[in-house]
N, C-alpha and C positions, 0 to 999 in steps of 0.2 A: 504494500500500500504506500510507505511513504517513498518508494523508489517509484514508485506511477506519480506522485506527487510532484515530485523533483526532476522528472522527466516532463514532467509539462508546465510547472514553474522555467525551466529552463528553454522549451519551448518558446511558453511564452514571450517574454524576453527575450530572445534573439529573434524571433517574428518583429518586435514593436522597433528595436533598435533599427532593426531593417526598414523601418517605415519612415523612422523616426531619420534615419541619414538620407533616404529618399527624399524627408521633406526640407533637407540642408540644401540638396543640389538641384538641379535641372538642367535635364541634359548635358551632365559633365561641368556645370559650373556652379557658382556659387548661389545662393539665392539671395535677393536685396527685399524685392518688394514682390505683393500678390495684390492685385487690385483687382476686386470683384466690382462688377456692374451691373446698372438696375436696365435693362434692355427694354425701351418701351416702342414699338414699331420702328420708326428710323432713327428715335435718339437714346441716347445711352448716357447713363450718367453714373458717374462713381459712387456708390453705395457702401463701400468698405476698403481699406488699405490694411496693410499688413507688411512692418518693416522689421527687415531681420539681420544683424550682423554677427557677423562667426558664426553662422548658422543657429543664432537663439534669437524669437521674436522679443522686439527689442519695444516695437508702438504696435497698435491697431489705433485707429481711427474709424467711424461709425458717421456717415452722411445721411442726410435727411431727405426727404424725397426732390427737393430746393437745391440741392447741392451743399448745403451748410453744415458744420459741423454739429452730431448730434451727440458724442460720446468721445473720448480718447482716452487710452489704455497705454501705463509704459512700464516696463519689466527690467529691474536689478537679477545680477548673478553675482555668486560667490564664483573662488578661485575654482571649486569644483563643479559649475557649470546647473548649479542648482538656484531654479527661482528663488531670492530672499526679500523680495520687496516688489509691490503692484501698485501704481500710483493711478487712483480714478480719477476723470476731469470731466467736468460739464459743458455743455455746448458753447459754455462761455470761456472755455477752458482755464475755470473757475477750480482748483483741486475739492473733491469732496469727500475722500478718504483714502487714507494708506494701508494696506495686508502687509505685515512682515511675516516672515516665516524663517522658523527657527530647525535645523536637521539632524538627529543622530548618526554617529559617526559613520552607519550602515548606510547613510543616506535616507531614508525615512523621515517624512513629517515628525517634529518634533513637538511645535506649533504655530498657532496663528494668532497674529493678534491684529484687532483692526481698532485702525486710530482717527480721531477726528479731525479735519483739518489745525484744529488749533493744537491737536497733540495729542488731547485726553483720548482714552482707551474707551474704544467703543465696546468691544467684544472680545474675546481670551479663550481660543480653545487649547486643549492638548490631547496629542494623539497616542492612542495605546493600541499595541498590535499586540493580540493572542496566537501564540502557535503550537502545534503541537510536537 
């Protein structure tokens, strides 16, 4: 049983890695930006961006049916390539909360904590993993 576990734990994981360097490159090169569009008969208007450097999404961006900014998204990494920080912005790109996230050495959510613009602690979780 735990050798069927560990065969597909492992699985796993080298499946997603695989996806996961698929979504670094394109066509043999690096990937910068993904810009999705709102296709409406002959016009086309940006409805999402998606900016990535060293292969880690770095912004997203969220456009409104207007073309105007309706959301922006921008993502911290530690030296081991692990999100540790998410910064939300309003259409005014106005910040209206911060996620930190803190790792065990396995790499594993350690926790989150999300903060108010002026600092104060909105919310605090901590993660516990069960194994057998």
């Amino acid at each position: 049983m735990r050798k069927t576990l560990l065969l597909a734990f492992v699985a796993f994981f080298s499946l997603s890695s695989v996806s996961v360097n698929a979504e670094k490159a394109f066509e043999g090169k690096v990937l910068k930006e993904v810009k999705e569009w709102r296709v409406d008969g002959s016009k086309k208007k940006l409805d999402h961006l998606t900016k990535y450097k060293d292969g880690k999404k770095v912004e997203e961006i969220e456009y409104s049916s207007i073309g105007e900014q309706k959301s922006r998204t921008t993502y911290s990494y530690n030296e081991k390539g692990k999100c540790i920080e998410e910064k939300y912005y309003d259409e005014y790109n106005k910040l209206e909360k911060t996620v930190q996230f803190e790792y065990l050495d396995n790499g594993k959510k350690k926790s989150q904590k999300t903060l108010l613009p002026n600092g104060k602690v909105k919310s605090y979780k901590e993660f516990e993993y069960i194994v057998e």
